[in-house]
C-alpha positions in Angstrom: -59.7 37.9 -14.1 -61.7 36.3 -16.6 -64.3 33.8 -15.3 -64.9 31.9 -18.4 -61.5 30.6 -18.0 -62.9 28.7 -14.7 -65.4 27.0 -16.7 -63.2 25.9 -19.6 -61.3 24.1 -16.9 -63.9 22.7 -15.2 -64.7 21.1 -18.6 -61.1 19.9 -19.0 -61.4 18.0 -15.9 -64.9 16.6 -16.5 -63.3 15.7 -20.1 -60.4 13.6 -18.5 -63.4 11.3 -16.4 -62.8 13.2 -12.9 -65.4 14.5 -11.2 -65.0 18.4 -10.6 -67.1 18.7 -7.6 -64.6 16.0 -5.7 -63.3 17.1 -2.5 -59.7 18.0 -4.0 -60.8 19.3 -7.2 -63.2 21.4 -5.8 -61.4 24.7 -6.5 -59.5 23.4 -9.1 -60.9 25.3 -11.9 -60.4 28.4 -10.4 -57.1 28.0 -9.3 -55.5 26.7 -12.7 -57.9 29.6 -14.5 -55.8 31.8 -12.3 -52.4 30.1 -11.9 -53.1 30.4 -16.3 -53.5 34.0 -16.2 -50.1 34.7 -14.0 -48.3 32.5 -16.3 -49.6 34.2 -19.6 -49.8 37.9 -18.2 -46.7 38.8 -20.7 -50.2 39.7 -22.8 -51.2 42.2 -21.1 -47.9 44.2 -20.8 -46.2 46.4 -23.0 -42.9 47.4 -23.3 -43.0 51.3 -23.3 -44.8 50.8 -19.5 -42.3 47.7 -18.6 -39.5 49.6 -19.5 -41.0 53.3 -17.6 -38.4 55.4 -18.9 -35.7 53.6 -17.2 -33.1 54.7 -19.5 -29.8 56.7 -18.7 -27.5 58.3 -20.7 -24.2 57.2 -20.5 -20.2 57.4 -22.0 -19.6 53.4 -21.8 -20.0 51.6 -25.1 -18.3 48.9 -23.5 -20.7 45.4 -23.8 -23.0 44.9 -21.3 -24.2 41.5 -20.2 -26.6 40.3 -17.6 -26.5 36.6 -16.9 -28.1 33.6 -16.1 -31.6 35.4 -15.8 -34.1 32.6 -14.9 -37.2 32.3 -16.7 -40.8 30.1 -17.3 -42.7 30.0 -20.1 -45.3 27.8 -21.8 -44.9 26.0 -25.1 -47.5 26.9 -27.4 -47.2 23.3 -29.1 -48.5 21.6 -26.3 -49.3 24.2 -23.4 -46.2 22.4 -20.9 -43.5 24.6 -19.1 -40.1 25.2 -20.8 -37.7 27.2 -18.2 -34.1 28.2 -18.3 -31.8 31.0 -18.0 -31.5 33.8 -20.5 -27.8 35.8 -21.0 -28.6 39.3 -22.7 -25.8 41.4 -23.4 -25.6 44.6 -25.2 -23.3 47.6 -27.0 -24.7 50.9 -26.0 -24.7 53.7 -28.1 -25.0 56.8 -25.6 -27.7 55.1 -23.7 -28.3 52.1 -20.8 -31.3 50.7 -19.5 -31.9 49.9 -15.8 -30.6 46.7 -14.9 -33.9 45.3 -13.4 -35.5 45.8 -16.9 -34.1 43.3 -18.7 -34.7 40.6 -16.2 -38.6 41.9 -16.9 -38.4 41.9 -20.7 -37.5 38.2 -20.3 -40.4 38.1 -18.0 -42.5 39.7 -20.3 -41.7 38.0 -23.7 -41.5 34.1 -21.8 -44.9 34.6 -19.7 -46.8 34.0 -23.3 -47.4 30.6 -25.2 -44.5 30.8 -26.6 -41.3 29.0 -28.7 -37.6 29.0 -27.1 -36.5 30.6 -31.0 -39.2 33.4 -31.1 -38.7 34.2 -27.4 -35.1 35.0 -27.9 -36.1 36.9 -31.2 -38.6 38.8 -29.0 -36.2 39.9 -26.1 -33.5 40.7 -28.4 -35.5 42.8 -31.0 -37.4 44.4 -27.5 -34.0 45.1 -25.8 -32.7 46.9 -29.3 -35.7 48.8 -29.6 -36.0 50.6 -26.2 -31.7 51.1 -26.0 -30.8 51.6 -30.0 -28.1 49.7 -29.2 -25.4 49.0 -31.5 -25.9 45.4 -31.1 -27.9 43.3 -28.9 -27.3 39.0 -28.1 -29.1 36.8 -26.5 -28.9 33.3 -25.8 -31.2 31.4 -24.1 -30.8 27.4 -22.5 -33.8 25.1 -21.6 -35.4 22.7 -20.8 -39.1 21.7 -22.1 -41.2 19.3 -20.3 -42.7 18.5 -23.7 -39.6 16.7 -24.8 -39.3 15.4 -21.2 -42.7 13.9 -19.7 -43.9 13.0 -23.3 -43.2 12.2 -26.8 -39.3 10.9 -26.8 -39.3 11.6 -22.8 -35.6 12.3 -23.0 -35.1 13.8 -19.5 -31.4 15.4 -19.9 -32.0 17.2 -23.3 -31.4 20.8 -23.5 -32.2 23.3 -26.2 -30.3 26.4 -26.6 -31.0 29.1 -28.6 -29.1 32.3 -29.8 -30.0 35.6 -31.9 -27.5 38.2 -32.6 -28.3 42.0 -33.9 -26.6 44.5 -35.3 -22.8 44.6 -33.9 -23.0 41.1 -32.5 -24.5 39.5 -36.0 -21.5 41.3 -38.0 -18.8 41.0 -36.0 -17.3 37.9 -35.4 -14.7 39.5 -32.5 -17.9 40.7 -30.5 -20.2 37.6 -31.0 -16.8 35.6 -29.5 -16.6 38.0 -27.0 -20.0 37.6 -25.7 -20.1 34.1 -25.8 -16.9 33.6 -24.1 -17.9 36.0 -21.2 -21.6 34.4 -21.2 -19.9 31.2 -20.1 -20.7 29.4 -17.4 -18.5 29.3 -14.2 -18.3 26.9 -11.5 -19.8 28.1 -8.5 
């Protein structure tokens, strides 16, 4: 918990003309100082511990994809929300990670300030690096509230984003594959 955080937000507030010590902005500071460290803790948390060993050696070098992971993250442009769902998918090569870990890579890599490109850059390269995969994609959807409560305020625009590694990146067969099985179905 850092205090100083508090204080930088009470000056935001007295910045804008409002008057901190009103009734409903009382405890304002310290709940955006805190409601700011829970949505930049991706800081503070590193991979090797995120990850804990949750690896498993396995036979399959079948792809493996987890969809539609939800995720929040801040844009470092202009310090709004951006949120979407993330599709990772990956080509082991002897070894798979725990399921739950990718969701938390995501979690990791978006709770930073943060652009939609370098995030799926980030997950991809982190997901590679813990699994030595033979390939690793990632494609990400989103919606920033940058684009849509300022500046061009174009409300049903949404960026998508894509990195491919190793396998995915050379061949053309598994990069289809992926996309067509990342797809979305009606529910």
């Amino acid at each position: 918990m850092n205090p100083d955080l508090d204080h930088y937000f009470e000056q935001i507030i007295t910045g804008l003309g409002e008057d901190p010590s009103r009734g409903g902005l009382e405890k304002t500071p310290y709940r955006a100082a805190r409601a700011m460290e829970y949505l930049t803790q991706g800081y503070h948390q590193s991979l090797d511990e995120l990850v804990n060993g949750a690896m498993f050696e396995s036979d399959n070098d079948e792809m493996v994809i987890v969809r539609d992971i939800e995720f929040y993250s801040l844009c470092e442009h202009h310090v709004l929300p951006f949120f979407g769902h993330a599709q990772v998918g990956y080509i082991p090569d002897g070894r798979v990670i725990g399921l739950s870990k990718i969701a938390r890579v995501v979690d990791m890599y978006a709770r930073r300030l943060q652009i939609q490109e370098n995030l799926a850059r980030e997950v991809a390269e982190a997901i590679q690096q813990v699994t030595q995969a033979r390939g690793v994609a990632v494609q990400m959807d989103a919606q920033h509230m940058c684009m849509m409560m300022r500046g061009v305020s174009k409300q049903n625009a949404e960026m998508s984003s894509s990195v491919m590694l190793g396998t995915f990146r050379e061949s053309v067969s598994a990069r289809n594959e992926f996309l067509q099985l990342i797809r979305r179905r009606p529910a």
